[in-house]
C-alpha positions in Angstrom: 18.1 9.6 -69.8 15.2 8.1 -71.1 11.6 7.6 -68.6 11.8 3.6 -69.2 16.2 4.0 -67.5 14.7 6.4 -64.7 12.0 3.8 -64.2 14.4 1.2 -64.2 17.1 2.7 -62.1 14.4 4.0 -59.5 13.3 0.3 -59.5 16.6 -1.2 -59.1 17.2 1.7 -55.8 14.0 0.4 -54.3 14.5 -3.4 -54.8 18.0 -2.8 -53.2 16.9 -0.8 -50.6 13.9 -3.5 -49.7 16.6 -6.2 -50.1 18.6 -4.3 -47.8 16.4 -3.9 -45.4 14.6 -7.5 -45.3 18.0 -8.8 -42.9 18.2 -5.8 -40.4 13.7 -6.3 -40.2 14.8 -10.3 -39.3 17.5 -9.0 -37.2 15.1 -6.1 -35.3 12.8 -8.9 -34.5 15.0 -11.1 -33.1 16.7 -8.4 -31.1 13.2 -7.4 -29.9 12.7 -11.2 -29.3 15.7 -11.3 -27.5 15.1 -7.8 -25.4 11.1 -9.5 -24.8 12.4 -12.3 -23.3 15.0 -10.9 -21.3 12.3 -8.3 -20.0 10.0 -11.0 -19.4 12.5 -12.5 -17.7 13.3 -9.5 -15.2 9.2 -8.6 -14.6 9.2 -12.3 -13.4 12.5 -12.3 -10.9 11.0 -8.4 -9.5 7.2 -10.0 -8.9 9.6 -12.7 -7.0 11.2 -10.4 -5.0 7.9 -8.6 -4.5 6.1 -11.7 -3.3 9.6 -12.3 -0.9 9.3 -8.6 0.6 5.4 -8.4 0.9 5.7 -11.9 3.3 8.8 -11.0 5.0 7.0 -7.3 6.0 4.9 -8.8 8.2 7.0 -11.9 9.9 8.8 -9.1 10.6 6.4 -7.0 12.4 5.2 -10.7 14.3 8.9 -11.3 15.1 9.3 -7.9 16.5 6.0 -8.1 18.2 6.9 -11.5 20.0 10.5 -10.1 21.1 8.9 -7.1 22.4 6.4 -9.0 24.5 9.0 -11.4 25.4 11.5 -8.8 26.9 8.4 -7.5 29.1 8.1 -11.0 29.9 12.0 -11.3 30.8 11.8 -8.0 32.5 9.0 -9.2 35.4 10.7 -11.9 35.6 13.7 -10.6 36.6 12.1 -8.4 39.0 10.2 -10.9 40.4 13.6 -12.6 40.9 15.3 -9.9 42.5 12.3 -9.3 44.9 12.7 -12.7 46.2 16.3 -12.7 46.6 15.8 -9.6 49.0 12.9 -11.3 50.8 15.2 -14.1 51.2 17.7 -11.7 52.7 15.5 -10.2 55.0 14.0 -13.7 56.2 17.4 -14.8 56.3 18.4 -12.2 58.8 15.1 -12.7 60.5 16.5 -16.6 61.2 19.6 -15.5 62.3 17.9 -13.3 64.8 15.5 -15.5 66.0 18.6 -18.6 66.2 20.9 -16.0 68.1 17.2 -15.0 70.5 16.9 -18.8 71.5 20.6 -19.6 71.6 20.7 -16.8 74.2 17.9 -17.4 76.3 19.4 -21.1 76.2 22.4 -20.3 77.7 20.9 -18.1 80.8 18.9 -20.8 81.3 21.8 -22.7 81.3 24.0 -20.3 83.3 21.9 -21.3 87.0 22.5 -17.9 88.8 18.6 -16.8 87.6 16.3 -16.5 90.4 13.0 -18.9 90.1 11.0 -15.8 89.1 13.5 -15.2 86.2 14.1 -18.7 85.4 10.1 -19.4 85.0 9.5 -16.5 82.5 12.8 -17.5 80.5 11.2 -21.3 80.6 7.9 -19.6 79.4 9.4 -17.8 76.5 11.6 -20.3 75.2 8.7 -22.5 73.4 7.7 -18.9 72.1 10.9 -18.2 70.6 11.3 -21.4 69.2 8.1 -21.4 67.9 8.9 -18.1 66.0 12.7 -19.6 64.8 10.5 -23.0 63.4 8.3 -20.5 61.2 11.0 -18.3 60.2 13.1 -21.1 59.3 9.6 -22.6 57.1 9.2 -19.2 55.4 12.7 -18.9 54.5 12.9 -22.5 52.4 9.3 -21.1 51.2 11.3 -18.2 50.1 14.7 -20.0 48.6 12.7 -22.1 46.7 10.5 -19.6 45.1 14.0 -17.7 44.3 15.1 -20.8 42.4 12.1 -21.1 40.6 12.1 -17.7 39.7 15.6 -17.8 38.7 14.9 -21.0 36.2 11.9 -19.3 34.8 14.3 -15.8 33.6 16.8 -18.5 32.1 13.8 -20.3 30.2 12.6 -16.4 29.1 15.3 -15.4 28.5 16.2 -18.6 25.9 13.2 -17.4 24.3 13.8 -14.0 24.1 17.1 -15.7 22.5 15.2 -17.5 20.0 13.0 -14.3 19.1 16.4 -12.5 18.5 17.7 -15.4 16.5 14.7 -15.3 14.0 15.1 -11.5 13.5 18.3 -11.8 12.8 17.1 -14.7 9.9 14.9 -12.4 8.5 17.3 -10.3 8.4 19.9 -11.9 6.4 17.0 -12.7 4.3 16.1 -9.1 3.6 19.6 -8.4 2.7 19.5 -10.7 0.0 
């Protein structure tokens, strides 16, 4: 073969091998277009789920903070409740004693086989003992209605408490997503 066919044959290889190539260079950059913008794409949706995580870290911690305050809160008040429901026991009993006290000395006064020396320090107790009864009776209601109060203040804490556990249990579901 002559150096002019060589020449021409060698030309004709590289003109097919550049025509060859000119689709699959269009095709590689659209592909990397493609695989860019789907890329781009997934760097945008992970900086959102970023951003989502980074604000929910800390509404957690505050939510967990709150709940944890609030069952302290819950806690004393409970306590507080069930300390007033035994005062109101004992001051209860305390009434019932003092009631059964005067009922008694009313009925020897009433029986009329006391002697006058009896009969005059029965007389003078009585007022004493009733006395005693009126401010029994006075710290018991005191007591009763503290124990209601008390009792109305755990339900209200304990709705709030509620609430807290509610919102953790949001921020949950959102985490999970």
């Amino acid at each position: 073969m002559q150096p002019s066919s060589i020449s021409w044959i060698a030309g004709a290889v590289v003109l097919a091998a550049v025509a060859l190539r000119t689709p699959v260079a269009g095709q590689t950059a659209l592909s990397n277009q493609d695989t860019l913008a789907a890329l781009l794409v997934e760097v945008r949706g992970l900086r959102v789920a970023m951003e989502q995580m980074a604000s929910v870290g800390p509404r957690v911690q505050l939510a967990m903070g709150r709940l944890e305050v609030q069952e302290q809160r819950v806690n004393t008040m409970v306590r507080r409740a069930d300390a007033l429901r035994e005062a109101v026991s004992t001051a209860q009993k305390r009434v019932n004693e003092m009631q059964d006290r005067v009922t008694n000395i009313q009925e020897e006064l009433g029986n009329g086989t006391l002697d006058v020396k009896r009969r005059s320090e029965i007389e003078g107790v009585l007022p004493y003992a009733k006395q005693d009864l009126a401010r029994a009776t006075g710290d018991l209601q005191r007591l009763q209605t503290e124990e209601l109060d008390a009792a109305s203040q755990v339900a209200n804490e304990q709705a709030r408490w509620a609430q807290f556990n509610q919102l953790l249990e949001s921020l949950e579901r959102a985490l999970a997503r």
